[in-house]
N, C-alpha and C positions, 0 to 999 in steps of 0.2 A: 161467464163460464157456467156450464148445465151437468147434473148426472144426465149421462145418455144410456148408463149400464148398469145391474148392481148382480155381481155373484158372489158366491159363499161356499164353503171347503172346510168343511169339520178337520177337526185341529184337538190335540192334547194342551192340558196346562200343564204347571209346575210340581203340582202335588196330586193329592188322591183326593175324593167324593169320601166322606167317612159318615157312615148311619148313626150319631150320637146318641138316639135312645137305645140301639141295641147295645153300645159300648155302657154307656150309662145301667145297662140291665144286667152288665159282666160280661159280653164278649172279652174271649181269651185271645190271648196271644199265639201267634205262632208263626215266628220270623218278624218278618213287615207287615205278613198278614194279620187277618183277626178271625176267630172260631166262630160258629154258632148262625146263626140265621138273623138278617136282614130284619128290622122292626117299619121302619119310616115305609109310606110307599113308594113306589118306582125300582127302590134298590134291589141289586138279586145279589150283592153279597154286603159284607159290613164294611169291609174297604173295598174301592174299586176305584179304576184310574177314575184321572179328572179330566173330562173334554170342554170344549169349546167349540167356538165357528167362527171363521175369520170371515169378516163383509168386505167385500172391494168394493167401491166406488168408482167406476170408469168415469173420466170426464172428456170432455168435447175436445181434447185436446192431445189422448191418447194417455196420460196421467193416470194412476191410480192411486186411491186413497184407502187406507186400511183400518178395523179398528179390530177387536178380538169380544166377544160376546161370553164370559165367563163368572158361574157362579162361588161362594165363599166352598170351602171345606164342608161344614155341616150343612149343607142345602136342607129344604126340606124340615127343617129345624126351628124351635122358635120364633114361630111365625111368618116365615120366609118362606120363598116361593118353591116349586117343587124342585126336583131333580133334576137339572139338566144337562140332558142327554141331544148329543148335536142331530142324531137322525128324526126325533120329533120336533124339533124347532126348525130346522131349515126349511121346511115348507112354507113355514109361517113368516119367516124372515122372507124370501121370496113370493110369498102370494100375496101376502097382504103387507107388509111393510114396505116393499118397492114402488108399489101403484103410488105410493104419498110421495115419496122421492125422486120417481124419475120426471125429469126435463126441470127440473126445479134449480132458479139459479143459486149462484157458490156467493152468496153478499152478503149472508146473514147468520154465523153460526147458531145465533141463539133463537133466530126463528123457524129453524129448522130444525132443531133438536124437538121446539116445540111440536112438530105436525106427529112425532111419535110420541113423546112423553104426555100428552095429553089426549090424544086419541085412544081407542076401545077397539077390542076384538070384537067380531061381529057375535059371538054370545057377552057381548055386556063387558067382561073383563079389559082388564089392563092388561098391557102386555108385561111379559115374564121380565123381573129387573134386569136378567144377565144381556135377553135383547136390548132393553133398554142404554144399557150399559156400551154394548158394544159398539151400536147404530152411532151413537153420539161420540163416539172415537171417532170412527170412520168420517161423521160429517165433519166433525173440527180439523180431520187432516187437511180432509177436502175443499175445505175454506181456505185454510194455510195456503194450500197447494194452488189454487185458483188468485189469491192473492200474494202469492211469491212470498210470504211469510212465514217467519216460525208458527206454530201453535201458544207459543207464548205468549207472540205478540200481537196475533188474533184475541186471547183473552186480555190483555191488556187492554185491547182499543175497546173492545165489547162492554167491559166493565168499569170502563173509564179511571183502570187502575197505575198506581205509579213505577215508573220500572225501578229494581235495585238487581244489582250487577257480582249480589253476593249468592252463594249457592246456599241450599236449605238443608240442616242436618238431616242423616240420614240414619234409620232406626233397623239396625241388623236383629234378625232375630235364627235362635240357636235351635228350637226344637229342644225335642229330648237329648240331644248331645251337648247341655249344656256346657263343660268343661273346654272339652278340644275347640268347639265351634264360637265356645268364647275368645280362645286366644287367638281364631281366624280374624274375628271382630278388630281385637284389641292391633292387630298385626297391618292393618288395614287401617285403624285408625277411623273405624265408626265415631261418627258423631255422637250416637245412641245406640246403648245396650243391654240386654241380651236376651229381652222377651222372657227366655229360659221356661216358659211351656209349663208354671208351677199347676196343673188342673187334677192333683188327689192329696188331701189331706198324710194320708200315713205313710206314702213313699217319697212326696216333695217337698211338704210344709211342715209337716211332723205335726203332732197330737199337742203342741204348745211353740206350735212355729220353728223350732229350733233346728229342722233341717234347711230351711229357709237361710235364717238367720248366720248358720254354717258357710251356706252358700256364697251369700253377700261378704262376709268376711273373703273368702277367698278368693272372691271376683274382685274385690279391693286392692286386697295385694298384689293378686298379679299384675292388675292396671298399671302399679306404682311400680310391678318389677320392670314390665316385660316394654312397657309403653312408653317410658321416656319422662321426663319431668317436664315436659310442655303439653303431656298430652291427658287430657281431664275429660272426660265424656260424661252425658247424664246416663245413671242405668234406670231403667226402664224394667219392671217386672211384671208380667202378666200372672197374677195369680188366682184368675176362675171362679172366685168367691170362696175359695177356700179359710181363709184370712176369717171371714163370718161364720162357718160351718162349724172350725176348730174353739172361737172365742165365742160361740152361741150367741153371736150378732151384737156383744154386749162391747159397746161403745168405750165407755172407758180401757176396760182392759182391751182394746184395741190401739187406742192411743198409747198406754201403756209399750206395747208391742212394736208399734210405729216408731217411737220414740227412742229404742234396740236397734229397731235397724237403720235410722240413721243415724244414731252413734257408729254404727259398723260401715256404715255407707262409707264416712266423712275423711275426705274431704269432698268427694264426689256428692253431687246432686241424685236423691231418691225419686223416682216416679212409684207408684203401685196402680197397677189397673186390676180393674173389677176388685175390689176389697170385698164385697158381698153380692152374692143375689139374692133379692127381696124378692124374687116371683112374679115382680109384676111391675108396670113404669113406673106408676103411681111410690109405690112403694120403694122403687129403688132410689128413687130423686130424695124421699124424706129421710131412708138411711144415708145415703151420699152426701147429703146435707148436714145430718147430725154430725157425721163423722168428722166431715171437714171444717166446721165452727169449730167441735171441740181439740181438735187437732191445732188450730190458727190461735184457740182461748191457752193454751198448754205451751204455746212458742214452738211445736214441732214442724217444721217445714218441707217435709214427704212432701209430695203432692197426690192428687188422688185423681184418677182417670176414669174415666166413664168409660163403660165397654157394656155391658149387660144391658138389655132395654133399650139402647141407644142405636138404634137401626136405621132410624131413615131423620131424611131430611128435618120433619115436624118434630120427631123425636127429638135431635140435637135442639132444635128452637126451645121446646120445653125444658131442659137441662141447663141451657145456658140463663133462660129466665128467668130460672130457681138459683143459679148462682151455686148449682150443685156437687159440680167439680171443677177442680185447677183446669182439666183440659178434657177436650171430646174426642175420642178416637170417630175419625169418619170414615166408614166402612164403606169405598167407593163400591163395590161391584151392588150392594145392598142399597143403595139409593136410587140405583139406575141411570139415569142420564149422568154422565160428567158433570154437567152446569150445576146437578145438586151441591155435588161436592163443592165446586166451586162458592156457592154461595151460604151452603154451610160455612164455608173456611172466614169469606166477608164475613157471616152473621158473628160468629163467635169472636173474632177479632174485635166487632165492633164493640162489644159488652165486654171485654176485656178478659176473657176466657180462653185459653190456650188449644189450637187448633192442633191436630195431630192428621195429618193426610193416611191413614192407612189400607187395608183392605184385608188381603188374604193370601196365604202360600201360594191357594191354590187359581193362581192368576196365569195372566200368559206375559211374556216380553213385552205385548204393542200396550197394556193394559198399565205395566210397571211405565213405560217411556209416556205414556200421555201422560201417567201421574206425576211426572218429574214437571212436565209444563203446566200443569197447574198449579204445581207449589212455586215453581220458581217465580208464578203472575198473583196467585193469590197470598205466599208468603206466608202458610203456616211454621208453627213452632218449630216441626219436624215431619218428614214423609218417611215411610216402610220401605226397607230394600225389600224387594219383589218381582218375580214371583218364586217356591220355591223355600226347603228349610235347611239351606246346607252354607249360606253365607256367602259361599265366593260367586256365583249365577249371578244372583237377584242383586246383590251389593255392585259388580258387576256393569249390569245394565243401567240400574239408574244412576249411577255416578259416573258412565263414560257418558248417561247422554246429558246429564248436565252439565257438566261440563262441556260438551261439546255447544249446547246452547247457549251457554255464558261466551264460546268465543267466537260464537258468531255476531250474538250481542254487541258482545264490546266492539267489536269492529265495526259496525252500526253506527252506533254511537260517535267512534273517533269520527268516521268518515262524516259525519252530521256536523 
């Protein structure tokens, strides 16, 4: 089976584009909007929708295969690739990223991700992660499709990995509606929750944590009201670095801190991501380290999640070799090709490092449903309901479609 065709159709994702150095400079509020003038380049406001570009893959047979081409939230941003905007890339996805694809046969997902993931724009560059990203949707459906397969189980055969026929928690996240959008989670029966968006010291964490800590307590309870006595989920908190901002990066009274909130967690399982940003890779692997030794020396059992610095594929390699945190968030749309994620997910498993499939709000549907088939083949800890911050969408999509893939699965299986 051959591409014989490849078109492309700018498309909206789940969230908004947000200019993080302008917000970081104090852009204001106003509604959903933000005030003030655009910092990063490309942007011409500080919020503004989030687009995409959806790649079809026509095959020899009338079939078509899709992926969705979509950058995080802060594009543009610590060190990440520019803005993107669907009307400057689709030339490029069509002029130059087709010539490599078309007539090319459907046998091989993983060497055909390869003819773009390691190919150059004719000025020298690599192409933009989000094309990166998308292409290698598209090809892996296209595989599937051309071999009557799930996408599962394409990555299975590829990676010569084991099937398990259990589904992978999945990690709801609330946005700034922590509260309501918690009890969506809890109502649903998230596996993992509830991000909760802690990224300002004086209105989420408090000036000695203790808005935080407030928080946790209440998310506890409700668990225990509202959820049933079967039902125990890990919470999961993304706190921005704030957690080091407020305790001036000083180690101990961090553990200290740690050590509060899960007493407040308990009986529930703590995660914290991003506990600090050091500013730099180097730097955050040897605070992430301190942390976590003296955390593991004190008997406190938080766990600590890499987020900050941890962008791409090499990135994760280095984190997990330092042994630097419990677990690696892997930010699909920032790695680029799927197959990274994928083999981040291997690497980290293999060193005994807790995998976290995640990405971004600001994703699309085809983006959230490919990430369900590489968790359900590569088996991290737990995968991001995505795309989107309102809980019931993203939650949604990737737990109808794994579930739908478990029972195609299984039927497989029996019939084998």
């Amino acid at each position: 089976m051959k591409i014989i065709d490849i078109i492309a159709s700018p498309g909206l994702t789940g969230f908004y584009f947000d200019d993080q150095q302008a917000i970081k400079a104090g852009a204001g509020h106003d509604g959903f909007s933000y005030t003030g003038e655009p910092i990063t380049p490309g942007f011409k406001a500080v919020r503004q929708r989030g687009e995409s570009i959806s790649v079809m893959l026509i095959l020899e047979d009338g079939q078509v295969a899709a992926g969705d081409c979509a950058a995080v939230q802060y594009s543009g941003a610590g060190g990440r690739d520019p803005l993107f905007l669907a009307e400057d890339f689709i030339p490029i996805i069509l002029e130059e990223i087709a010539p490599k694809l078309l007539g090319q046969e459907l046998n091989s997902f993983r060497q055909l991700v390869g003819l773009v993931e390691h190919s150059k724009r004719p000025n020298g560059e690599r192409y933009h992660t989000a094309i990166r990203y998308g292409v290698s949707q598209a090809i892996l459906d296209a595989v599937a499709k051309a071999k009557k397969k799930t996408m599962t189980e394409v990555i299975l055969e590829e990676y010569d990995l084991p099937l398990t026929l259990e589904p992978v928690p999945i990690f709801t996240q609330t946005g700034d509606d922590r509260y309501d959008n918690a009890d969506k989670a809890i109502i649903k029966r998230a596996g993992v929750l509830p991000h909760a968006l802690i990224n300002n010291v004086e209105t989420k964490l408090g000036a000695n944590g203790e808005l935080l800590l407030d928080y946790v307590i209440w998310l506890r309870n409700r668990i225990l009201t509202i959820g049933g006595e079967d039902y125990r989920p890990v919470l999961h908190i993304d706190v921005y670095g704030t957690i080091g901002i407020a305790f001036k990066d000083d180690t101990e009274r961090m553990v200290e801190y740690f050590a509060e909130l899960e007493k407040a967690a308990a009986p529930l399982h703590l995660r914290i991501e991003g506990p600090m940003d050091a500013g730099s890779i180097d730097g955050q692997i040897d605070q992430l380290k301190a942390l976590r030794v003296a955390l593991k020396k004190r008997g406190v059992n938080v766990e600590i999640v890499a987020d900050e610095w941890c962008n791409t594929y090499e990135d994760i390699v280095r984190f997990v070799d330092a042994q630097a945190a419990d677990m690696v968030q892997i930010k699909t749309p920032d790695l680029g090709g799927i197959q990274n994620t994928i083999e981040a997910v291997i690497y980290a498993k293999k060193y005994g490092v807790g995998a976290y499939v995640g990405g971004s709000c600001n994703e699309t549907d085809s983006g959230g449903r490919t990430a369900v088939h590489v968790s359900l083949a590569a088996r991290p800890d737990q995968m991001l309901a995505k795309p989107g911050m309102g809980v019931d969408e993203g939650y949604m999509i990737v737990h109808n479609e794994m579930n739908r893939t478990l029972a195609l699965l299984k039927r497989k299986a029996s019939n084998r």
